[in-house]
One Martini backbone bead per residue (centre of mass of N, CA, C, O) as a GRO file, in nm:
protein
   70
    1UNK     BB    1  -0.813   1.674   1.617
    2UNK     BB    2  -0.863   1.363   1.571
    3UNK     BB    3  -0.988   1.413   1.297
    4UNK     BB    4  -0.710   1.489   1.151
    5UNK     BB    5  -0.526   1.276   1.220
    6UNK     BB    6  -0.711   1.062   1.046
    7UNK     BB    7  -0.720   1.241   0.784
    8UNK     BB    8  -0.421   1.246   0.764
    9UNK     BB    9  -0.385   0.911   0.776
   10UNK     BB   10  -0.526   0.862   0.526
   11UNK     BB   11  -0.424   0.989   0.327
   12UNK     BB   12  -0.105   0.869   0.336
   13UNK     BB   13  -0.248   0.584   0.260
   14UNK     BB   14  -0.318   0.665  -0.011
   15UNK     BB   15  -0.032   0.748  -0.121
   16UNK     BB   16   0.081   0.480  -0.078
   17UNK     BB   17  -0.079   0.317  -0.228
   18UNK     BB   18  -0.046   0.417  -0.492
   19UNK     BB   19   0.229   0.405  -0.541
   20UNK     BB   20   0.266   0.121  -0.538
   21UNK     BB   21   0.062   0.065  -0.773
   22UNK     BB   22   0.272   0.231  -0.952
   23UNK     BB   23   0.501   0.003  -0.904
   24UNK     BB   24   0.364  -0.243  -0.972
   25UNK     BB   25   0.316  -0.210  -1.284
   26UNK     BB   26   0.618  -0.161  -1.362
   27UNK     BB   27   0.662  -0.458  -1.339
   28UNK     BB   28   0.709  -0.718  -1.452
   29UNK     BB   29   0.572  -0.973  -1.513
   30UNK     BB   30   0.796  -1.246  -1.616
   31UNK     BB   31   1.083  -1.101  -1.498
   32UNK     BB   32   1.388  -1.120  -1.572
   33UNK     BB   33   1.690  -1.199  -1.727
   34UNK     BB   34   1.724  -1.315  -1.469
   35UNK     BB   35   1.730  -1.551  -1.171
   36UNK     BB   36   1.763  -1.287  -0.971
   37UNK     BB   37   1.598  -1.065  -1.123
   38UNK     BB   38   1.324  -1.250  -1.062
   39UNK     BB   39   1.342  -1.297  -0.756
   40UNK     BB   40   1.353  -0.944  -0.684
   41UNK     BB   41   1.036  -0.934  -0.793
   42UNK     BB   42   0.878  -1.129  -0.671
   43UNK     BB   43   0.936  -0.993  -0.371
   44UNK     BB   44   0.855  -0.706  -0.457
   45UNK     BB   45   0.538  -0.833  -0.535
   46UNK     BB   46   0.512  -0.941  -0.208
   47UNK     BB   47   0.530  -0.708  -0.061
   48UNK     BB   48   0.315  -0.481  -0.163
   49UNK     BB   49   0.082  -0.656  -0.131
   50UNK     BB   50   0.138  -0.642   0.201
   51UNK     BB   51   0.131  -0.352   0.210
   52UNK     BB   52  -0.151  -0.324   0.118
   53UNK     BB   53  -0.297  -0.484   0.303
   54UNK     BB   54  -0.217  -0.323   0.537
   55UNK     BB   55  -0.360  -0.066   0.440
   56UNK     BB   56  -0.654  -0.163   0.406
   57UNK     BB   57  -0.718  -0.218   0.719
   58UNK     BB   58  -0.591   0.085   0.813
   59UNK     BB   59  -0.819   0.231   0.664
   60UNK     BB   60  -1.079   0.072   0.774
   61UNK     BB   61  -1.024   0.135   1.114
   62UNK     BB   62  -0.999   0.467   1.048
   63UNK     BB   63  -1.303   0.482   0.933
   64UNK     BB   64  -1.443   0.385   1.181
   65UNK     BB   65  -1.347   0.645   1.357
   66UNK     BB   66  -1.408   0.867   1.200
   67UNK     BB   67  -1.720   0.828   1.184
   68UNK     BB   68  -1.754   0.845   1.507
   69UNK     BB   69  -1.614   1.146   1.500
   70UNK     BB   70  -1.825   1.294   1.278
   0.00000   0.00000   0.00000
């Protein structure tokens, strides 16, 4: 049962995971047309920078546990 749901979230940050990655890619490189829309995609390219970065810990975390449950 633990094994399961350690898999079931695992599973879910790598879905996670990709979403944002592919989210990150469609974002313009060089910022928007205006000075407001430039601020709020570099904003939204440092969200997603560190929401990936917080599931790739929690992924690291959780296959450590997974590991030692397998």
């Amino acid at each position: 049962m633990f094994s399961t749901s350690i898999e079931d979230r695992l599973v879910a940050i790598i879905q996670e995971h990709t979403d944002l990655a592919e989210e990150y890619a469609k974002l313009p490189l060089n910022g928007g047309a205006t000075v407001e829309e430039a601020a709020q995609i570099t904003k939204r390219k440092s969200e997603i920078k560190n929401r990936i970065e917080e599931l790739r810990s929690e992924r690291q975390k959780l296959f450590e546990k997974w590991k030692v449950v397998k």
